[in-house]
DRENPA-3360 file (N, C-alpha, C; in nm, 2 decimals, always signed):
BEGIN
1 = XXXXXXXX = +3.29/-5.39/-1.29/+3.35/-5.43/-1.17/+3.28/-5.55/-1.10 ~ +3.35/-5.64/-1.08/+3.30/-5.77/-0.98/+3.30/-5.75/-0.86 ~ +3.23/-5.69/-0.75/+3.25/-5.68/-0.62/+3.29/-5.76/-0.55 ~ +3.27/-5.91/-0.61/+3.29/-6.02/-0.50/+3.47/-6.04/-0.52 ~ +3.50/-6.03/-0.64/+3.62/-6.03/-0.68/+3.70/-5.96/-0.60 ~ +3.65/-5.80/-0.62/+3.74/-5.67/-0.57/+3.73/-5.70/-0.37 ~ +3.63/-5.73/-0.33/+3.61/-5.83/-0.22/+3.72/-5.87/-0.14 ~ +3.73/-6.01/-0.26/+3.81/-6.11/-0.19/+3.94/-6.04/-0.22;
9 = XXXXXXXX = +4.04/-5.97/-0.36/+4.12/-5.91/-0.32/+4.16/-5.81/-0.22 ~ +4.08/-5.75/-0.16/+4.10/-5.65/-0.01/+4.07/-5.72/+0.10 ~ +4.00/-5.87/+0.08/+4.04/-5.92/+0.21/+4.16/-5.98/+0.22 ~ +4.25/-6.02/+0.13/+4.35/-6.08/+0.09/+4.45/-5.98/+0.15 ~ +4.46/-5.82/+0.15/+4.53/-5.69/+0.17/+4.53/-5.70/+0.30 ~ +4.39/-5.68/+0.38/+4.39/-5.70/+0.51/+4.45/-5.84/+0.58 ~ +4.44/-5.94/+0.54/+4.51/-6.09/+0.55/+4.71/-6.04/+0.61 ~ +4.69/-5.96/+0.47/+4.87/-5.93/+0.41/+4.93/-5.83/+0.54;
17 = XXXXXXXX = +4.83/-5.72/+0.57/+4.84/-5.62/+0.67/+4.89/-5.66/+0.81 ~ +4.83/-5.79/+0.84/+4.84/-5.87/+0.96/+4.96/-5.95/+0.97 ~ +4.97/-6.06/+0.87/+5.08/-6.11/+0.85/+5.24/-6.06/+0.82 ~ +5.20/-5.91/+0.80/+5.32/-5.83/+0.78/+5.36/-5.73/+0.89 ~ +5.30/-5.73/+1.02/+5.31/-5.63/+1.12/+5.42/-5.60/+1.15 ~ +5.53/-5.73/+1.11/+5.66/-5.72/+1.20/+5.73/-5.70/+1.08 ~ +5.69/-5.69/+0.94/+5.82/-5.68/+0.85/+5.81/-5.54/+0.77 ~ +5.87/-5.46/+0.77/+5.87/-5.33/+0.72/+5.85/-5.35/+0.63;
25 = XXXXXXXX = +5.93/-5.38/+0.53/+5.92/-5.40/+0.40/+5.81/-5.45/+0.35 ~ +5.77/-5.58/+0.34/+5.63/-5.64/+0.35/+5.52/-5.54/+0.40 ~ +5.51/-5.49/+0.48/+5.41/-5.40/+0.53/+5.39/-5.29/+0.45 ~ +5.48/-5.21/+0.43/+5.50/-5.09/+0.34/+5.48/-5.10/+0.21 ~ +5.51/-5.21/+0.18/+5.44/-5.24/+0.03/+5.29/-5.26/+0.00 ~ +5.24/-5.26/+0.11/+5.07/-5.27/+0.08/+5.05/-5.10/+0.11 ~ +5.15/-5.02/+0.13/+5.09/-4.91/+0.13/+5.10/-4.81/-0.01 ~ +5.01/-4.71/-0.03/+5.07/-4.60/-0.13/+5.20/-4.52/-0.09;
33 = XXXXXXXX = +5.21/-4.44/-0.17/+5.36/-4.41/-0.14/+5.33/-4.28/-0.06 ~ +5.19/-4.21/-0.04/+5.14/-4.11/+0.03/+5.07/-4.14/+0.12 ~ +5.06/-4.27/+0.21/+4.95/-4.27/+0.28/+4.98/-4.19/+0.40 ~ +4.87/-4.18/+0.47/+4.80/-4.12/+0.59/+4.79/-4.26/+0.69 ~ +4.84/-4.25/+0.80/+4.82/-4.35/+0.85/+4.81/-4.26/+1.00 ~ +4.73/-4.29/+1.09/+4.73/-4.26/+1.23/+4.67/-4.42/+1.31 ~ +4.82/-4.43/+1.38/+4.83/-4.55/+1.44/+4.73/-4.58/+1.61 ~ +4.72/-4.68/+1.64/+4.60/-4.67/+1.79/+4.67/-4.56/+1.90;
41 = XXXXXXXX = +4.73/-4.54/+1.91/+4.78/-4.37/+1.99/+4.77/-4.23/+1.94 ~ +4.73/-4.21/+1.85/+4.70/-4.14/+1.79/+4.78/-4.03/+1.73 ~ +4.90/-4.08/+1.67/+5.00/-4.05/+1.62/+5.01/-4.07/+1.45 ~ +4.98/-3.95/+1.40/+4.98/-3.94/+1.28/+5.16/-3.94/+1.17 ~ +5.13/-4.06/+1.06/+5.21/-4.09/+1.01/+5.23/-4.04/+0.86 ~ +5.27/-3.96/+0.72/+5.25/-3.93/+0.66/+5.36/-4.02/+0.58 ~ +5.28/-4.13/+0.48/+5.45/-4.12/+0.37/+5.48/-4.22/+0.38 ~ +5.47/-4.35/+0.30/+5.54/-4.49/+0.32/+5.64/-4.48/+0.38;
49 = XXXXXXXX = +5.75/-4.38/+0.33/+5.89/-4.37/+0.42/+5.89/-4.34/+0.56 ~ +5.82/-4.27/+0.61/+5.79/-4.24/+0.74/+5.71/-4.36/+0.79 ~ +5.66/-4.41/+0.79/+5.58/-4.57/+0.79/+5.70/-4.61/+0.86 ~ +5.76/-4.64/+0.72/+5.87/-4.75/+0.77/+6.00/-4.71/+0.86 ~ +6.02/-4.59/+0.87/+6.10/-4.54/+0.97/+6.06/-4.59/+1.12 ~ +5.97/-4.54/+1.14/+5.86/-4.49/+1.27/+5.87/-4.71/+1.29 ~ +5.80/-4.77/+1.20/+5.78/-4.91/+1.21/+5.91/-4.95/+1.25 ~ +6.02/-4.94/+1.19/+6.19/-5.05/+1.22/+6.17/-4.95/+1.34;
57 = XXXXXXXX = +6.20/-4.85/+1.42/+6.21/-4.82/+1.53/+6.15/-4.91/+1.65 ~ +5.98/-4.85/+1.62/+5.91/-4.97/+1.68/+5.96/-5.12/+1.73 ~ +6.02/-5.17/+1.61/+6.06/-5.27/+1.60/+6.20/-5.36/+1.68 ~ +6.23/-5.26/+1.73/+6.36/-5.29/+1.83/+6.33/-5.26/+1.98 ~ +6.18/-5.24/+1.97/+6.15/-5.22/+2.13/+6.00/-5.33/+2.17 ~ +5.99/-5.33/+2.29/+5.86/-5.40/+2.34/+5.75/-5.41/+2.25 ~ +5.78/-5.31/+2.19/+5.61/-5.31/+2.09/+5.61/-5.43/+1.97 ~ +5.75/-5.49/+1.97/+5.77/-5.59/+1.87/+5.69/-5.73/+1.88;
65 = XXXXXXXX = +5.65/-5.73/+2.06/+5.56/-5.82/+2.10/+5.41/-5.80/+2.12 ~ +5.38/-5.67/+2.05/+5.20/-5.61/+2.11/+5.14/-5.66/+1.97 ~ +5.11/-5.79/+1.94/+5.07/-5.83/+1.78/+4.89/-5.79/+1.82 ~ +4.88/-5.82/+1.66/+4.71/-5.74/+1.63/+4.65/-5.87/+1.55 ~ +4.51/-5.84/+1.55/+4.45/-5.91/+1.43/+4.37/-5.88/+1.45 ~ +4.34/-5.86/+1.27/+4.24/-5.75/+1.24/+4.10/-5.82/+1.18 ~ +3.97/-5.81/+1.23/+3.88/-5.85/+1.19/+3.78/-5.79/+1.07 ~ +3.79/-5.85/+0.97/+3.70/-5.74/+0.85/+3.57/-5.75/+0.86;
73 = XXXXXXXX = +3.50/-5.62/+0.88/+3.33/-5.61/+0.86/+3.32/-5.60/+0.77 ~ +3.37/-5.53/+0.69/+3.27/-5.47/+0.54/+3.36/-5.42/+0.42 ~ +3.34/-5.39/+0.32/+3.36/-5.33/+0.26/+3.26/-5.24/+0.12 ~ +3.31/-5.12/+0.07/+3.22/-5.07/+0.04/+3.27/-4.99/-0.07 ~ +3.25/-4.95/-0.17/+3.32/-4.91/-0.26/+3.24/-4.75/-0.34 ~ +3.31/-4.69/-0.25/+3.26/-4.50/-0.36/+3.26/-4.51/-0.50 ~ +3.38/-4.58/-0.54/+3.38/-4.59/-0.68/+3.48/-4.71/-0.72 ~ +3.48/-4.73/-0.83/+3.57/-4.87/-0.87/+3.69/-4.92/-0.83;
81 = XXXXXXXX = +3.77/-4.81/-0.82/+3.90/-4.79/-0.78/+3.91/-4.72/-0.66 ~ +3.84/-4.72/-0.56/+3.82/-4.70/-0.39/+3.77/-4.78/-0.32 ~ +3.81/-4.84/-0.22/+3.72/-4.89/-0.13/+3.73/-4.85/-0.02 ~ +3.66/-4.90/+0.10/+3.67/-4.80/+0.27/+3.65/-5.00/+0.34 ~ +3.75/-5.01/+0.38/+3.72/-5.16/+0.45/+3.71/-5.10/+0.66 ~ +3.57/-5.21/+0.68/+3.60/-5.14/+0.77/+3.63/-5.27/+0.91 ~ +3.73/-5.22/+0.95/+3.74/-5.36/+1.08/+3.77/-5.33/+1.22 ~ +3.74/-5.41/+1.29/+3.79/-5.45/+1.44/+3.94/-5.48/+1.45;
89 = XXXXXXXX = +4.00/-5.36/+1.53/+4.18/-5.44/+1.52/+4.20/-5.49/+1.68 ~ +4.19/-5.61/+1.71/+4.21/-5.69/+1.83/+4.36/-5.67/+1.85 ~ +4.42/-5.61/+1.98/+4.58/-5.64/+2.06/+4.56/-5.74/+2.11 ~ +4.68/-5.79/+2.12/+4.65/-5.96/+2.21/+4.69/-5.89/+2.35 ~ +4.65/-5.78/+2.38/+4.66/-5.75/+2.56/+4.52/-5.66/+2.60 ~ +4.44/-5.72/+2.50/+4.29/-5.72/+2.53/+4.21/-5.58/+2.48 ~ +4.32/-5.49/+2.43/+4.26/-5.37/+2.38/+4.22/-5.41/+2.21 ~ +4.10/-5.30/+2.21/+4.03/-5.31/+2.09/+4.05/-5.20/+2.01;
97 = XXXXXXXX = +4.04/-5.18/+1.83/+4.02/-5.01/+1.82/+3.94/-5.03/+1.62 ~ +3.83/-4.95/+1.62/+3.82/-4.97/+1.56/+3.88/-4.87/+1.41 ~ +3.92/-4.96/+1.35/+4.02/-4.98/+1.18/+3.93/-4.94/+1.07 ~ +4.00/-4.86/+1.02/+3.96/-4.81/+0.89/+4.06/-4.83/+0.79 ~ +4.05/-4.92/+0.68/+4.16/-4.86/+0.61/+4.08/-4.82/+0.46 ~ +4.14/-4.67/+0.35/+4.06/-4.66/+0.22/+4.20/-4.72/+0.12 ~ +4.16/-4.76/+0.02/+4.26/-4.83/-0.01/+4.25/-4.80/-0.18 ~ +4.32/-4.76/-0.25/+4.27/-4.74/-0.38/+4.36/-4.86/-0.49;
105 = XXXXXXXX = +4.29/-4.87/-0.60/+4.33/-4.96/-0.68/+4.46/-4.91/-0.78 ~ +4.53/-4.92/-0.77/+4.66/-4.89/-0.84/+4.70/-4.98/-0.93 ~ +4.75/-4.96/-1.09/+4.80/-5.05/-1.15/+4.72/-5.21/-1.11 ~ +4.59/-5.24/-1.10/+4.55/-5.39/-1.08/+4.52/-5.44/-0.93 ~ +4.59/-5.29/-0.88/+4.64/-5.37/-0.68/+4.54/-5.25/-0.63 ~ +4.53/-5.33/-0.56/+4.46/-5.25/-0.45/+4.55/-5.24/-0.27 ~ +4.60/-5.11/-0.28/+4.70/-5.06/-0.18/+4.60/-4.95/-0.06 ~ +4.67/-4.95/+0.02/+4.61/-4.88/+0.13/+4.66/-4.78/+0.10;
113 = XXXXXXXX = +4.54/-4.65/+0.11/+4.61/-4.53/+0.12/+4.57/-4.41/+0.21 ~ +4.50/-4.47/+0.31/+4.48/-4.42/+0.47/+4.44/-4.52/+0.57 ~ +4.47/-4.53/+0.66/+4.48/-4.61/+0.79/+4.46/-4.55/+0.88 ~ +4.36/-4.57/+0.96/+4.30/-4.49/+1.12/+4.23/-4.59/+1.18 ~ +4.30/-4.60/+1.33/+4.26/-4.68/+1.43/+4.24/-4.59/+1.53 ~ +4.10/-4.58/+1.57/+4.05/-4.52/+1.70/+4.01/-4.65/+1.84 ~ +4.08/-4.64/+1.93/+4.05/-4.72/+2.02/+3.87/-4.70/+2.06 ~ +3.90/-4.83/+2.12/+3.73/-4.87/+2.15/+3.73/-4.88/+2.29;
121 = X = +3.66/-4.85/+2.35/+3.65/-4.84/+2.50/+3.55/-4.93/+2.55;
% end
């Protein structure tokens, strides 16, 4: 395994995560089809399909304007096909939380397959 390689592909994921906030489709496709996702309120999400339900909902209300950008610290890898990236998720209405996502390698890709944002105080 090249770490620099496997690296720059999951910062590429986290790039894609950001760039995709507002498109379900696009978004959900960086996920596994089982992920775990608990969003900055602390509302746990189970299941690309639920992802993307819960997200198009989102998406027709105010929250369509609370954008994020996510800063990468690190990453770190248990094993070849795991990694644990870990980042700062900036709101543009000044709230902070800090981002976890573990993301495993699938078929060549590397997909997210848990997501937890704990706010930062």
């Amino acid at each position: 395994m090249d770490a620099n390689t496997e690296t720059a592909a999951i910062e590429q994921v986290v790039r894609d995560a950001e760039k995709l906030q507002n498109d379900v489709d696009g978004f959900t496709g960086l996920l596994t089809g089982d992920v775990s996702l608990v969003n900055f309120t602390g509302i746990r999400l189970q299941g690309r399909d639920q992802v993307g339900e819960v997200m198009a909902k989102a998406l027709e209300t105010p929250l369509k304007d609370v954008l994020t950008r996510n800063e990468l610290l690190g990453v770190t890898f248990p094993r070849e096909d795991v990694a644990v990236a870990s980042l700062v998720k900036h709101v543009n209405d000044g709230r902070r939380g800090a981002l976890t996502f573990v993301l495993v390698k699938d078929d060549g890709r590397w997909l997210i397959a848990l997501a937890q944002t704990t706010p930062i105080s």
